[in-house]
MMTF fields as JSON, N, C-alpha, C and O atoms, coordinates in Angstrom:
{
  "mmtfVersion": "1.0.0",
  "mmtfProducer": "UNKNOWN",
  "numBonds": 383,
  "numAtoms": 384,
  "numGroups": 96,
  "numChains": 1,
  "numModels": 1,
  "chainsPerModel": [1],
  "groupsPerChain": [96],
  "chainIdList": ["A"],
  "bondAtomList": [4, 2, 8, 6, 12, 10, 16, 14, 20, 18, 24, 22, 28, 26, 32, 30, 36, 34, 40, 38, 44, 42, 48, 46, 52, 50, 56, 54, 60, 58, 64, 62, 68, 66, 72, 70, 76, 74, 80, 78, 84, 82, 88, 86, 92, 90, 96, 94, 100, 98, 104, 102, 108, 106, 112, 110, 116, 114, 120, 118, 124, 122, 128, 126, 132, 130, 136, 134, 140, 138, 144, 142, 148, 146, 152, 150, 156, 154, 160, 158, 164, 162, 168, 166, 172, 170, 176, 174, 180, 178, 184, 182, 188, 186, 192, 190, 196, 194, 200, 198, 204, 202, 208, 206, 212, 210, 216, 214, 220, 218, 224, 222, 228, 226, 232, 230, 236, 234, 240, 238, 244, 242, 248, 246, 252, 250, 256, 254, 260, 258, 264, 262, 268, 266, 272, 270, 276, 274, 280, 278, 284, 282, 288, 286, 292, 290, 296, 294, 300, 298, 304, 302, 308, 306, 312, 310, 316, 314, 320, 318, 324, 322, 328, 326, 332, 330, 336, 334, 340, 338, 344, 342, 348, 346, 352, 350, 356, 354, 360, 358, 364, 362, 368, 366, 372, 370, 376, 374, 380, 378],
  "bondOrderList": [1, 1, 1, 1, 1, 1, 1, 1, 1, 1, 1, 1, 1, 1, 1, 1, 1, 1, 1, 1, 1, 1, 1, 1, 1, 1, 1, 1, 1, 1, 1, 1, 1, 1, 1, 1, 1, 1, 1, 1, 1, 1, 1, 1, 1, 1, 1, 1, 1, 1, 1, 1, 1, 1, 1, 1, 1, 1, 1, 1, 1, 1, 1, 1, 1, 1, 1, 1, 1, 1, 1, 1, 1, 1, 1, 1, 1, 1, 1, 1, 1, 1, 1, 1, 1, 1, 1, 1, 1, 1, 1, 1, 1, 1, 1],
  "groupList": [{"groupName": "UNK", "atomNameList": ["N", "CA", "C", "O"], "elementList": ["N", "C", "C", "O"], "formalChargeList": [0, 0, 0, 0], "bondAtomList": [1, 0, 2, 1, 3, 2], "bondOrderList": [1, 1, 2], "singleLetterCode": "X", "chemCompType": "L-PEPTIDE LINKING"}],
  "groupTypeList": [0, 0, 0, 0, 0, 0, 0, 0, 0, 0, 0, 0, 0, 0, 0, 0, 0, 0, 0, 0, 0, 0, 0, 0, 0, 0, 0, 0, 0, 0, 0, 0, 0, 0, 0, 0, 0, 0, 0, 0, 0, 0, 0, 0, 0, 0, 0, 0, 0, 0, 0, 0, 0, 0, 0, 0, 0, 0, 0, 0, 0, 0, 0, 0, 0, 0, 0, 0, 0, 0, 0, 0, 0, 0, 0, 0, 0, 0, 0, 0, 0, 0, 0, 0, 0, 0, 0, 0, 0, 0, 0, 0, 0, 0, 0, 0],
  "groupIdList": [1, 2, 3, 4, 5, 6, 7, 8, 9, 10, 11, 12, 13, 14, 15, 16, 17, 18, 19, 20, 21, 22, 23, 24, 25, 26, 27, 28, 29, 30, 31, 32, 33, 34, 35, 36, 37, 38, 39, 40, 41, 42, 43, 44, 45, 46, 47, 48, 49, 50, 51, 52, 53, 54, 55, 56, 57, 58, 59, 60, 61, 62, 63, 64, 65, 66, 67, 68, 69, 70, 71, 72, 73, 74, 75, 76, 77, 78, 79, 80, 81, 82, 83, 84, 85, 86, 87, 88, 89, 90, 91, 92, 93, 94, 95, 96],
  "secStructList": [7, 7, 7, 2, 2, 2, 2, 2, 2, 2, 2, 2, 2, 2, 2, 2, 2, 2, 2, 2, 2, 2, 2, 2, 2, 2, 2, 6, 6, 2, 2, 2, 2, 2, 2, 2, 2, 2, 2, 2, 2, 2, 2, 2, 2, 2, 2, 2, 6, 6, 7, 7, 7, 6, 6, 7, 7, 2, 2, 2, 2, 2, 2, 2, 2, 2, 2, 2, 7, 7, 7, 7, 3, 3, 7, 6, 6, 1, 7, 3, 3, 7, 7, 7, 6, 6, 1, 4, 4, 4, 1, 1, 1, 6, 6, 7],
  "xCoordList": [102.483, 101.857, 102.156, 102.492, 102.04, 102.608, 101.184, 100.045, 101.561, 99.916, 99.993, 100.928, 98.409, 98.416, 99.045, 98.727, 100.038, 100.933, 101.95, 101.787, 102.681, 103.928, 103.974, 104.975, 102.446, 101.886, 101.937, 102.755, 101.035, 100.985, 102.353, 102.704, 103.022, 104.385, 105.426, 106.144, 105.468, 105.916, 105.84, 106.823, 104.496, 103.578, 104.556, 105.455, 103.828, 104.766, 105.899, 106.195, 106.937, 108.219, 108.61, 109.076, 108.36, 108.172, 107.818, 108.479, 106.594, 106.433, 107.254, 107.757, 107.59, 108.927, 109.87, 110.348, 110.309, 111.742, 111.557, 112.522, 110.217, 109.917, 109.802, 110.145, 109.122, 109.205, 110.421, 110.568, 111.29, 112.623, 113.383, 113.84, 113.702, 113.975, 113.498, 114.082, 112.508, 111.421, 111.928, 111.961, 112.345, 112.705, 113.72, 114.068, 114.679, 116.362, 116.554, 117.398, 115.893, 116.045, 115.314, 116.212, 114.092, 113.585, 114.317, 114.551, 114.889, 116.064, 117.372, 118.054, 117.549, 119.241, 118.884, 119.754, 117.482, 117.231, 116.7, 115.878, 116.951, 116.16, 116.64, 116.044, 118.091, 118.637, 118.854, 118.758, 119.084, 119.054, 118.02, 117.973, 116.779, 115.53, 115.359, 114.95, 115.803, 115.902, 116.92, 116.681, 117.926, 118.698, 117.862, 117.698, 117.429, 116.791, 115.653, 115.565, 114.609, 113.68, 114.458, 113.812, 115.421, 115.611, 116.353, 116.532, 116.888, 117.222, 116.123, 116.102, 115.212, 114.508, 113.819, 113.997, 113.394, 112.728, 114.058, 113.662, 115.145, 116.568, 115.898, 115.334, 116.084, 115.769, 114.892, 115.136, 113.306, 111.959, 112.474, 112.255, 113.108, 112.951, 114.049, 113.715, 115.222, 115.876, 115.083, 114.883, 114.408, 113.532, 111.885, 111.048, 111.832, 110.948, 111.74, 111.297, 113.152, 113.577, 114.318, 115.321, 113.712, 114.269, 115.21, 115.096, 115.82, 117.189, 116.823, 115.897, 118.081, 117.412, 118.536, 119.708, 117.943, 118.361, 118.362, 118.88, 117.745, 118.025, 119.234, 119.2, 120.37, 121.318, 122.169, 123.031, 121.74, 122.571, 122.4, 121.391, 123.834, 123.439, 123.502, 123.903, 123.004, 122.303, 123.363, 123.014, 124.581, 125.637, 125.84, 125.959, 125.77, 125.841, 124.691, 124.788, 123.364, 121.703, 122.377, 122.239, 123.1, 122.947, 123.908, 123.594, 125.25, 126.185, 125.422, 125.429, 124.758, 123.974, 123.329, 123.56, 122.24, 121.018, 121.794, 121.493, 123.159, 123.604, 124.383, 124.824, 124.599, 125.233, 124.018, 124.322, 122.994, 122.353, 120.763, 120.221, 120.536, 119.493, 119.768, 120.549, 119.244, 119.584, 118.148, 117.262, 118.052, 117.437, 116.769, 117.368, 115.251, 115.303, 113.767, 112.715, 114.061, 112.816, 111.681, 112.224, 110.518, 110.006, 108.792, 108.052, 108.636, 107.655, 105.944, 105.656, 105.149, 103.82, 103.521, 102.519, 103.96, 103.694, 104.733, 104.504, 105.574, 106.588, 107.698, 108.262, 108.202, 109.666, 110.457, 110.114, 111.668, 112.998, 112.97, 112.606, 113.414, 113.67, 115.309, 115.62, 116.268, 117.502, 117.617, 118.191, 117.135, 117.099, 117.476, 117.224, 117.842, 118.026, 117.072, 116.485, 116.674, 115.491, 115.348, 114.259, 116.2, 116.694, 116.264, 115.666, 116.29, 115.662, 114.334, 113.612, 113.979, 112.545, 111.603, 110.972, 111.587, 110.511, 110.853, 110.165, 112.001, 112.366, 111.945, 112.033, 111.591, 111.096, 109.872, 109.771, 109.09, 107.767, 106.863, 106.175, 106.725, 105.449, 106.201, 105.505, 107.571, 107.846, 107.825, 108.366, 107.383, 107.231, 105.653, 105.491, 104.632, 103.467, 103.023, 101.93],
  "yCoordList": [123.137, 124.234, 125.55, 125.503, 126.919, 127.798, 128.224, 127.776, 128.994, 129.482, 130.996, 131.581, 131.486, 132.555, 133.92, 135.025, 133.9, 134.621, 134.704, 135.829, 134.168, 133.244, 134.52, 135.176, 134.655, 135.102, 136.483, 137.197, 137.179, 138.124, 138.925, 139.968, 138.201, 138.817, 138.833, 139.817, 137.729, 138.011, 139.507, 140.213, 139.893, 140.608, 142.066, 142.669, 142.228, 143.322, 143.158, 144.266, 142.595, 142.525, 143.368, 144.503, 142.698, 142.674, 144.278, 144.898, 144.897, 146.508, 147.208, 148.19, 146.913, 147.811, 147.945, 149.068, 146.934, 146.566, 147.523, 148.115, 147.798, 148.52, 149.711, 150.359, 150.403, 151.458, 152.206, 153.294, 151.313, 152.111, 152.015, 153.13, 151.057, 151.956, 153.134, 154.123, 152.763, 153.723, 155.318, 156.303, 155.475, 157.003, 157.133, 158.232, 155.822, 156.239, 156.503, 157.346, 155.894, 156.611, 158.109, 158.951, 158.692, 159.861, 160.758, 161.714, 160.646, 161.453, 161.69, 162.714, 160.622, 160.908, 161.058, 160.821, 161.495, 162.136, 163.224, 163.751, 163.802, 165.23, 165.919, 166.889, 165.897, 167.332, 167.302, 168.328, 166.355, 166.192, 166.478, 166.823, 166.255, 166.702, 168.474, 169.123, 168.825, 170.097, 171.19, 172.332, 170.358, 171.24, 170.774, 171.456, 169.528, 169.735, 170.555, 171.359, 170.612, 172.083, 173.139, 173.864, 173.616, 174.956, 174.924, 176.074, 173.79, 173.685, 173.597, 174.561, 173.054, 173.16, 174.995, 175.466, 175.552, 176.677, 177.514, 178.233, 177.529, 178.502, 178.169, 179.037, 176.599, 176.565, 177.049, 177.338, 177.279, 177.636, 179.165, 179.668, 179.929, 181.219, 181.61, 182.319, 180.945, 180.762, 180.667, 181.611, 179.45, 179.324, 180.382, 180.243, 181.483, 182.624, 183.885, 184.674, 183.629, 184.542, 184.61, 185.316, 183.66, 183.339, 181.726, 181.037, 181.585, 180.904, 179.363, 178.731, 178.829, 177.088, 176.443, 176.327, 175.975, 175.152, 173.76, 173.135, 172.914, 171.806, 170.963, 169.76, 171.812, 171.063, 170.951, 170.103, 171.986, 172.137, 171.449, 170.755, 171.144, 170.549, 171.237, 172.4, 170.378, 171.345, 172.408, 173.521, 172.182, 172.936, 174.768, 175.917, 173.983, 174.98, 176.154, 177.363, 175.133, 176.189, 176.827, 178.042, 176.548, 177.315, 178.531, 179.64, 178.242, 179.208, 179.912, 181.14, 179.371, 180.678, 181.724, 182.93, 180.963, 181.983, 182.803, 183.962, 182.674, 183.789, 184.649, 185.721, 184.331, 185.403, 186.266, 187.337, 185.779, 186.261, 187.159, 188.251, 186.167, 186.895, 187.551, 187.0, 188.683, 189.33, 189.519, 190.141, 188.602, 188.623, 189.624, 189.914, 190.06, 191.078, 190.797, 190.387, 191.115, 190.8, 192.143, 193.119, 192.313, 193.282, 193.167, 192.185, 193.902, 194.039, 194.062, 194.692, 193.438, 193.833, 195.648, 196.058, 196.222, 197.485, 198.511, 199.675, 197.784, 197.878, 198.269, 199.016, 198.102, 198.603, 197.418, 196.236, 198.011, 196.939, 196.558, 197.244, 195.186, 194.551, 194.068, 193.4, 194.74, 194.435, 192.408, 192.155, 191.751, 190.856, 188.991, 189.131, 187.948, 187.402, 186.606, 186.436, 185.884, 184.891, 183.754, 183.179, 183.344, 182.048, 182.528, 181.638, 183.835, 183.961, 184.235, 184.333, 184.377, 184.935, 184.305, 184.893, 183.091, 182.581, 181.907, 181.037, 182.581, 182.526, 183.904, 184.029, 184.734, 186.069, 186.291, 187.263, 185.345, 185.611, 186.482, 187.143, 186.614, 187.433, 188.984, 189.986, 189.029, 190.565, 191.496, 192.566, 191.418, 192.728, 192.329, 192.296, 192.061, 192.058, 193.294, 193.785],
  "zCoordList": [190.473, 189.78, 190.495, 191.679, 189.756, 190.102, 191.1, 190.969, 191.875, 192.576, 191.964, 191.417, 192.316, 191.908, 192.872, 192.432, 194.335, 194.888, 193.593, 193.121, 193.016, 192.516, 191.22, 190.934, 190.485, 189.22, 189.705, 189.124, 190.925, 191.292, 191.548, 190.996, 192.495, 192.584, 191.26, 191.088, 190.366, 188.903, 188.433, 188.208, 188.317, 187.652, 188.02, 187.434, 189.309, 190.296, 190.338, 190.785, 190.22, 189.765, 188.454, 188.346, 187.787, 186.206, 185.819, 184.985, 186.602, 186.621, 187.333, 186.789, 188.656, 189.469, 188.566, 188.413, 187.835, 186.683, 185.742, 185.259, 185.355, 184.268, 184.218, 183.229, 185.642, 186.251, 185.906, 185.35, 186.395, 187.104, 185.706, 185.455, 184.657, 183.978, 183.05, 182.605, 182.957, 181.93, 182.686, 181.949, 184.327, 185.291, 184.828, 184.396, 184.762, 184.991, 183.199, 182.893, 182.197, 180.821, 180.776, 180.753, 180.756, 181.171, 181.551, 180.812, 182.896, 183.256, 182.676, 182.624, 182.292, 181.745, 180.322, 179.484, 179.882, 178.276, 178.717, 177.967, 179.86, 179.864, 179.569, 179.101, 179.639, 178.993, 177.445, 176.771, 177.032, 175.451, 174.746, 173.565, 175.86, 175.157, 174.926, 173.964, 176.09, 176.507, 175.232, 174.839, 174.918, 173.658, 172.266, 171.254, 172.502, 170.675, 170.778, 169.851, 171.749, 171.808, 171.607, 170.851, 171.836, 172.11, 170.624, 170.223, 169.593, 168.216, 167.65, 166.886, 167.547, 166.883, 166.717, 165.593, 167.324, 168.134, 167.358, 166.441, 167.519, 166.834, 165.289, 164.622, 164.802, 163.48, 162.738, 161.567, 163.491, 163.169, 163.004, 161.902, 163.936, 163.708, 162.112, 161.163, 162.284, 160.686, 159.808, 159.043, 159.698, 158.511, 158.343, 157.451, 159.611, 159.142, 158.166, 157.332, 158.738, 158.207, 156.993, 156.892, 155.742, 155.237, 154.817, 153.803, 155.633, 155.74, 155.542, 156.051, 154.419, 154.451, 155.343, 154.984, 156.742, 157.575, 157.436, 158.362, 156.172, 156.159, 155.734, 155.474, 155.7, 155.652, 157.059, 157.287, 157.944, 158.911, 159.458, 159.33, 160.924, 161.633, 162.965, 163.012, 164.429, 165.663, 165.54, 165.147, 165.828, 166.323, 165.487, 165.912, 163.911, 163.147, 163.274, 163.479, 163.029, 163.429, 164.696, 164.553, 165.97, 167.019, 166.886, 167.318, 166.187, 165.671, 164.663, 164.75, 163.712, 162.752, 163.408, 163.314, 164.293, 164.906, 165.5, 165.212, 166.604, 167.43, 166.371, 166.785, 165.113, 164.51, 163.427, 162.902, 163.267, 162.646, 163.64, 163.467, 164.51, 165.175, 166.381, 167.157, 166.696, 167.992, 168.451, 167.865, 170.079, 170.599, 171.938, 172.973, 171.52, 172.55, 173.234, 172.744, 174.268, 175.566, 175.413, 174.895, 175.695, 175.232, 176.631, 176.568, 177.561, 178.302, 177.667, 176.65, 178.292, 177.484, 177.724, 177.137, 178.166, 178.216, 176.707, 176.379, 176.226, 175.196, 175.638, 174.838, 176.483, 176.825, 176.504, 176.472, 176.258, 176.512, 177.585, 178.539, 177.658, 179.242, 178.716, 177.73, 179.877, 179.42, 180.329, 181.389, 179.743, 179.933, 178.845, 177.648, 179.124, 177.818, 177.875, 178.944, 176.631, 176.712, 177.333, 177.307, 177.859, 178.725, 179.862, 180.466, 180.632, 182.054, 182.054, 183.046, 180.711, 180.766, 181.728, 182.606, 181.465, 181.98, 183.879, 184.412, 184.508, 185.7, 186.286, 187.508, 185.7, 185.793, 184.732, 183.984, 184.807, 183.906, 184.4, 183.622, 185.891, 186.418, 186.686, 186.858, 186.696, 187.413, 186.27, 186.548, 185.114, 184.159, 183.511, 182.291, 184.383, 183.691, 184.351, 184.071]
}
């Protein structure tokens, strides 16, 4: 008969195994996760302005938005910040 060490260590096996891949998928989907946010977020602002994005696909939504929207940074005090939206938030606290 199996003892209950035999069950215990199964158990804990069985979760380390699971652990590690559940990290090593996570990671190697982080950046994929990272471009469909930033597609989706291009698409949302298309479809305020009008535009039917449901046929497109990522590549095209990302070629539309840069030819159609021009993006601009705006201090809470209202100034231009000659800055692009991608650094914004690496520089979130120096124009409050």
């Amino acid at each position: 008969m199996h003892s209950d060490f035999q069950t215990f260590r199964f158990i804990i096996l069985i979760s380390v195994f699971s652990a590690l891949i559940l990290s090593i998928t996570a990671t190697s989907l982080e950046n994929k996760q990272n471009i469909n946010i930033e597609v989706d977020r291009k698409k949302n602002v298309l479809k305020c302005v009008g535009m039917d994005v449901s046929t497109l696909k990522s590549e095209e939504i990302i070629k539309t938005y840069k030819s159609v929207i021009i993006e601009k940074v705006v201090s809470i005090k209202g100034q231009n910040v000659n800055m692009l939206h991608d650094d914004l938030k690496k520089n979130e606290n120096k124009y409050h």
